[in-house]
N, C-alpha and C positions, 0 to 999 in steps of 0.2 A: 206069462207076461203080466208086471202087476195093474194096476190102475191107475199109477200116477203116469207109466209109462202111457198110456192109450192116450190119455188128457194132452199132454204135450206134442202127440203127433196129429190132434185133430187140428191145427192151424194155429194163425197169431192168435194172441189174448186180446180181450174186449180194448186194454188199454194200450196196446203194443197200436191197435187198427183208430183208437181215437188219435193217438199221436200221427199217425199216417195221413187219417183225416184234413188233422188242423195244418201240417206240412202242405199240404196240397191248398186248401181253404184259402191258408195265410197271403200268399199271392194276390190272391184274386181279390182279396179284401182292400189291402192295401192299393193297389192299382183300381181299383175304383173309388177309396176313398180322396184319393190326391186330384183327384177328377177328371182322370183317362177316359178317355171315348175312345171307340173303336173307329178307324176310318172309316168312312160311308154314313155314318150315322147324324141325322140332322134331324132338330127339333123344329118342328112348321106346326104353327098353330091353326091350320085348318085339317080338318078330317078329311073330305074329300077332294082330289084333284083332277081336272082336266085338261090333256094334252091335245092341246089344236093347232093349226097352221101346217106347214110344211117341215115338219124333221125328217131325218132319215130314217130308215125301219131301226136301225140301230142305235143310233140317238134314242130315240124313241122305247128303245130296250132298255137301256141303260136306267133314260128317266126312270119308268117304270121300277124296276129292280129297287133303283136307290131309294123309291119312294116307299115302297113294299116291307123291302127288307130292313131300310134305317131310319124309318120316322113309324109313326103311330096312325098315318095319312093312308087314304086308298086311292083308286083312281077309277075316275071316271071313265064311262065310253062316252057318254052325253052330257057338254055343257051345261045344260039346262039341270045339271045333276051333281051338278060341284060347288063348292066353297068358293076354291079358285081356280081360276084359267090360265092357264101358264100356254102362250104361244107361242110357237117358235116363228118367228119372220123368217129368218134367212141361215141355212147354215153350207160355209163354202171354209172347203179341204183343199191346198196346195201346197206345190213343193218346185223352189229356188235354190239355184246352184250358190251356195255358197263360198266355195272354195278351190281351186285346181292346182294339179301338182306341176312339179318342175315340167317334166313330159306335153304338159297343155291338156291332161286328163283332168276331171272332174275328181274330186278327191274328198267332196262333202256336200250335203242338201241341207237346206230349213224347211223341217215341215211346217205348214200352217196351220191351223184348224180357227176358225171364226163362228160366233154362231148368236144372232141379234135374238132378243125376246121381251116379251111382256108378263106382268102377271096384274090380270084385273080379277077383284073380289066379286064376289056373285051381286051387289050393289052396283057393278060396275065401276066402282073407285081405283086408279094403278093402285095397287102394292109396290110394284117395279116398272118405274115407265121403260119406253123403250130404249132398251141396253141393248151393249155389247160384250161379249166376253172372247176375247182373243188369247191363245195356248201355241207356244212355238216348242218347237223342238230339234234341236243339231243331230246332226248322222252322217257318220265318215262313209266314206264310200269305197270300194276297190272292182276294178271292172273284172278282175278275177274272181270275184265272188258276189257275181249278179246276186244270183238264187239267193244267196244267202241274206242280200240285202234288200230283196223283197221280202222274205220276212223280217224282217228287224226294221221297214217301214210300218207291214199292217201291224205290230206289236207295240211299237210308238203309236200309227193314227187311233190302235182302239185303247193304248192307256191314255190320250189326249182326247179322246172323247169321255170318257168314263171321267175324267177330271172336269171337262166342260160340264157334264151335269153337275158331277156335285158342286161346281161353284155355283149353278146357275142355282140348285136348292139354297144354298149357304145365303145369297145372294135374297133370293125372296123371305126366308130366315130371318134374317136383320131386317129386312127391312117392312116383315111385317110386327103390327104393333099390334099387344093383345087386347082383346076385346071386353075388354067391361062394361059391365050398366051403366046409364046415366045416371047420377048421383041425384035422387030424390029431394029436393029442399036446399038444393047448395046456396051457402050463401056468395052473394058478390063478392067479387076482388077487387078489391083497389075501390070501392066506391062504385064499378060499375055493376049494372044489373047482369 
């Protein structure tokens, strides 16, 4: 066997695996340069966050996650240890008949999901006064397929929680403002001091 043959069965060429490279690369370059973000991911200009009040364990899950996994933020176990305080006030899940078929059976629900909050700066100033953020969702229904449409509520209530967090991040996001120095020597505006 000569030696050109050995060369060619030890794998691709340096150039054959750059080209493979930048194939794969190319995507990714592109889709972040057009300025694609990954759902979940939110820019919050404070480092540390605290979750207080009354959420669910799983609300409360969520938060955490999205805060963890799509911002640059940690979280708090002790107020006294945060940036900001994100409160939950109140959060209430329900479900109204929407619809009935010829028969006088029920043939569709609206889920609800609601969930009131705050977010005050470790000064104490809102970021986010007391809101609301309200998430509905439609679901046919068939009394022949109980089971199946118990799952296909908790799959709706926990992707409508998972959405209630990240609006509620999205939410303190905008509306907090970054925080710069005060400007050394500024002069007046308009004539005033």
């Amino acid at each position: 066997m000569s030696s050109s043959a050995k060369g060619k069965s030890q794998g691709p060429s340096l150039d054959r695996r750059a080209w493979l490279g930048a194939l794969i690369a190319l995507p990714t370059l592109f889709t972040t340069a057009c300025g694609f973000k990954l759902r979940g991911s939110v820019s919050i200009p404070y480092k540390v966050i605290a979750i207080t009040g009354v959420p669910s364990p799983l609300l409360r899950s969520d938060l955490e996650m999205i805060i963890l996994t799509g911002s640059d933020s940690k979280v708090a176990n002790n107020a006294k240890d945060a940036d900001l305080i994100l409160e939950i006030i109140s959060e209430v899940n329900s479900r109204e008949i929407l619809a009935y078929n010829a028969a006088g059976q029920i043939s569709a629900y609206r889920l609800n999901s609601r969930v009131a909050f705050q977010a005050i700066d470790q000064n104490g100033v809102d970021v986010v006064p007391e809101s609301e953020i309200y998430v509905t969702r439609d679901m046919d229904f068939s009394v022949s397929t109980v089971l199946a449409t118990d799952v296909q509520q908790q799959q709706f209530t926990n992707a409508m929680r998972m959405d209630l967090s990240l609006q509620i991040l999205r939410r303190i996001s905008a509306a907090a403002k970054p925080r710069a120095p005060a400007p050394t020597g500024a002069k007046p505006v308009m004539g005033k001091p």
